[in-house]
N, C-alpha and C positions, 0 to 999 in steps of 0.2 A: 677565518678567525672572528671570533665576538666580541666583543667589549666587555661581557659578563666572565670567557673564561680564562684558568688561572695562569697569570703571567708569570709562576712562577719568581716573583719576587724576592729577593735577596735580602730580606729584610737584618739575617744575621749571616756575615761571612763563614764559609767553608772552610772549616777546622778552626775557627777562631775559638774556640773553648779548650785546643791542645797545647799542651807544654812546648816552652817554644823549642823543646827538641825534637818535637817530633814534625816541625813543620821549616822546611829550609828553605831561605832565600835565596828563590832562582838565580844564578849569576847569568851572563849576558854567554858568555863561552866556558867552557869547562876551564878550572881550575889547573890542575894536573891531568894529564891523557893515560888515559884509559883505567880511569879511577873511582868510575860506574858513578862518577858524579852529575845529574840531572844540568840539563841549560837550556837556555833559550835557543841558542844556533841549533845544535843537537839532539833536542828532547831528551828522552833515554838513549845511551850512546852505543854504541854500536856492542860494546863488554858485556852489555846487559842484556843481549841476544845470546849469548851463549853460556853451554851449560856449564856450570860450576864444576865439574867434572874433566869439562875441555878448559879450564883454565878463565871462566865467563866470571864477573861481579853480578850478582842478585839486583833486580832494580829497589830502589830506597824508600819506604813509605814516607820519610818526610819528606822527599821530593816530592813526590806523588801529592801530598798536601800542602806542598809549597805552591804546583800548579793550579791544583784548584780556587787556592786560596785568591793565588795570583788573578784568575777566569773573573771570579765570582766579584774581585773588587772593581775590576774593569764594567761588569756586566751591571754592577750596580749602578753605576756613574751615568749609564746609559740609561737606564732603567727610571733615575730620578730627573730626565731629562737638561742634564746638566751637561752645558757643551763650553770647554776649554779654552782658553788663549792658545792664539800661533805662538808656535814653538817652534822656532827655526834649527834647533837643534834637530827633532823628530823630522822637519820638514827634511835636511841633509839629508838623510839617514835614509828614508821611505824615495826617494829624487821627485818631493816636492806633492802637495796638498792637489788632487784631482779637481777637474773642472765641479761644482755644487760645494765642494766641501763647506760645509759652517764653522766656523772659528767664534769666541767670543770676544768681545774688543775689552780694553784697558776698563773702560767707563760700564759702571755696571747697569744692563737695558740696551747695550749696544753690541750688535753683529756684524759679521764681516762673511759675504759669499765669494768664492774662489770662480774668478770668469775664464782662468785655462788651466788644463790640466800641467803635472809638472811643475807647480806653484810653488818657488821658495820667494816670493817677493813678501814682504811686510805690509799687515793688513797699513791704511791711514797713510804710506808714505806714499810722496806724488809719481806717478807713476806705476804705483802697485795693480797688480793684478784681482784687484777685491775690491767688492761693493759692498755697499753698507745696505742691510734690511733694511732699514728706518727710511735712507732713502728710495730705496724701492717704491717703498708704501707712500713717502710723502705724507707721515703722521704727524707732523709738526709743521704748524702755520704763523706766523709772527705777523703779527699788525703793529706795522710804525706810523704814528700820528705827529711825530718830532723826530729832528734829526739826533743823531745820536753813533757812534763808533760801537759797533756787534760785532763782540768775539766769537767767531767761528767755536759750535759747540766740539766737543771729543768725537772722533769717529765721524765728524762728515766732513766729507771733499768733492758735494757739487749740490749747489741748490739752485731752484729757481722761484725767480723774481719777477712781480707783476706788479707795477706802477705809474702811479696817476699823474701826470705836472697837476697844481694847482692855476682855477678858471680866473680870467680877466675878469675886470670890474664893468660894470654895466656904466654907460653915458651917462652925463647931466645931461637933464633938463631945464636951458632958464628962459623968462621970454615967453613965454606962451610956446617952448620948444621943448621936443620929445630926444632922449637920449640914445643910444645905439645900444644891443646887444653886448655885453665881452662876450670873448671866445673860449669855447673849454681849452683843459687841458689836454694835452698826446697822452696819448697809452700805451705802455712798454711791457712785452714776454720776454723776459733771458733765461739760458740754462747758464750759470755760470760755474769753474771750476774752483775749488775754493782748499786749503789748508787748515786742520785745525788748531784753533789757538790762531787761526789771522784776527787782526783789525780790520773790519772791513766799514765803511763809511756808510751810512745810509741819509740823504738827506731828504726832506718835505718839504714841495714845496707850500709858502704860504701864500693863499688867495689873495687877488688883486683889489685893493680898497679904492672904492670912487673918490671920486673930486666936489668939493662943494662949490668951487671956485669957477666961476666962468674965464674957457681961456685956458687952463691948468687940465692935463689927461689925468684921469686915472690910474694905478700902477695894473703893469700886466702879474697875472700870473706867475708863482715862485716854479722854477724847475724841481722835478722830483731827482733823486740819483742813487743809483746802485754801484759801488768801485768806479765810480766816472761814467758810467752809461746813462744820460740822460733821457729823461721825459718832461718835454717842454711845457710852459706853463702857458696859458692863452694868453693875448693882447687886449687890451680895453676895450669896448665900447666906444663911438665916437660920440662928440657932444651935439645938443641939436640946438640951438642958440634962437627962438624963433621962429625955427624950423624944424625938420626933420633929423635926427643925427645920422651919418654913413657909418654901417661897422668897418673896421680895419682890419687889412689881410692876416691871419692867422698864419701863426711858424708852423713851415713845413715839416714833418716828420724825419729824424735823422736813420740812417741805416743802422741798422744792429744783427752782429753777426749773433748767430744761432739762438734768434728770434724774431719777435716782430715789432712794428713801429705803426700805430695807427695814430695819424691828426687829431686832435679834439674838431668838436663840431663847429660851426662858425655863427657867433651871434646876429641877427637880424636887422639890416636899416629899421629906424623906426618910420612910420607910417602916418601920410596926414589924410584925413576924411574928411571931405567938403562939400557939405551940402546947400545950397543958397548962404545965408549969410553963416550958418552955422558950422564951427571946424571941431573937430576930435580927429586927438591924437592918437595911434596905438605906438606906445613906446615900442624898442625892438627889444627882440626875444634872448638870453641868453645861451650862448650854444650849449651842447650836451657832452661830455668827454666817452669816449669811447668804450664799452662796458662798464662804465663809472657812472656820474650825474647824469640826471638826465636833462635838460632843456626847461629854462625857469623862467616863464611867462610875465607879462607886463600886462599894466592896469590899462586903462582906456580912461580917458578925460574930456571932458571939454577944455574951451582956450581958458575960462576960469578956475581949474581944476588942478589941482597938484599930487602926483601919488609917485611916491618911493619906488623905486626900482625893487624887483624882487633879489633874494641872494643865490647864488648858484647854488643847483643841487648838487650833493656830497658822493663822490667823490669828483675834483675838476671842474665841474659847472661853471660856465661863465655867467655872474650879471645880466640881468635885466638892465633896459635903461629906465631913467626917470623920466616922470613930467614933471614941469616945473619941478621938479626937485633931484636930489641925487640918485644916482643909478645905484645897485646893488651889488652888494660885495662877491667877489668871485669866491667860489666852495676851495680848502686847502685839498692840497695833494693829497695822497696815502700811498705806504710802501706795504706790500704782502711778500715776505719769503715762505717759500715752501722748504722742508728738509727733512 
């Protein structure tokens, strides 16, 4: 077949221009037996095989036009690519919607594919035996920048979730001293199964802000979250007072069932270079969060020298440390649902 030839289009129904007597409404079974009345169980019934002679009924043109009419509306529906709600009625009837069948959902843009044959379960309830196209395809991506409660759209019950904790803050430096690295944030994959019409939580974390104060840490990392499944935020920078700052051990990665947990990267001791009487510092490095920020570099000073820690890259990045001065602000979390 072509695409050029003629599909025979339905553009005006069969016998729709006849008197409505001459065109009868199929009924589902014959009315009266053996009363050469057309139906859907029986077609033309058995009377209407035999000869008027032998006691036979004539079969009926306005059945006959009742059927086509019947065909031709059906074939049109098809025809405008127009695909129906589950009808658990038809579902009883037929014992249940075969494994592919397409359904159209409540919300108009939404589909429902039948994963077993024998289908009378309801598209959207939990449990059902129906996927949603949309999520097949994963054509819908949400970027959360703030936390905030997502009602679960119509028609989907399972998305997945990819998010950042927010990075630790980068060390002070005071002193003729270089600050530590923070630590990015973890990185979190879930499939999760979801209801439509839930509330579902989603929070950001906010990035870790340094300390001007000698003495006083910087804050770690805000935790990102999806329904309670965490992505932890990195820990600060240590301070270098002097001296050199040490980074601080980064939170380990939590299990997550059907997904994955990657650590953020871990920020850098800062660095002392001495050459005869001459000293420079290299502040430490901000860690990098795991498919997110990347790893946020530090100045170089002499012992006279003062430079701002850099800020974590976006998304999760931990702080740079400072010299002589305040370490850099860790990068905020991000949440991505797919659905």
């Amino acid at each position: 077949m072509k695409s050029t030839d003629d599909r025979g289009l339905f553009a005006t129904l069969i016998a729709s221009a006849a008197s409505s007597g001459n065109v009868s409404a199929i009924p589902s079974t014959q009315t009266t037996a053996g009363n050469g009345e057309a139906s859907i169980a029986l077609g033309f019934p058995p009377e209407t095989f035999v000869a008027r002679s032998a006691g036979g009924v004539p079969p009926n043109g306005a059945d006959m036009n009742g059927f086509l009419n019947l065909f031709s509306r059906a074939l049109r529906a098809v025809q405008t690519g127009f695909f129906g709600q589950f009808d658990s009625g038809f579902a009883q009837s037929i014992g249940g919607y075969p494994s592919g069948a397409v359904v159209a959902g409540s919300a108009v843009g939404t589909f429902w594919v039948s994963t077993s044959d024998d289908n009378v379960t309801t598209p959207g309830v939990s449990g059902a035996a129906w996927a949603s196209l949309v999520q097949s395809g994963r054509r819908n991506i949400i970027s959360f920048t703030q936390s905030q409660n997502w009602i679960i759209p119509a028609g989907v019950t399972n998305i997945f979730a990819k998010f950042w904790g927010a990075g630790g803050a980068g060390g002070l430096g005071v002193n003729n001293g270089a600050g530590a690295g923070g630590n990015g944030g973890q990185y979190v994959e879930v499939s999760l199964a979801v209801s439509p019409g839930q509330s579902l939580w989603v929070g950001v974390g906010a990035g870790g802000v340094p300390s001007s104060v000698s003495g006083e840490a910087g804050t770690v990392g805000g935790d990102s979250t999806v329904a309670g499944i965490a992505a932890r935020g990195g820990t600060q920078g240590g301070e270098g007072s002097g001296t050199y700052g040490q980074s601080n051990s980064n939170r380990p990665a939590a299990g997550v069932a059907n997904g994955i947990a990657l650590a953020g990267g871990g920020g850098t001791n800062a660095i002392l270079f001495k050459m005869g009487d001459y000293s420079t510092y290299q502040a430490g490095i901000g860690g990098g969060s795991p498919c997110g920020g990347s790893i946020a570099f530090s100045g170089v000073a002499g012992s006279a020298g003062s430079v701002d820690g850099s800020s974590g890259s976006y998304p999760g990045g931990g702080g740079g440390g400072g010299i002589n001065a305040t370490g850099g602000y860790g990068a905020n979390g991000l949440v991505l649902i797919e659905y």
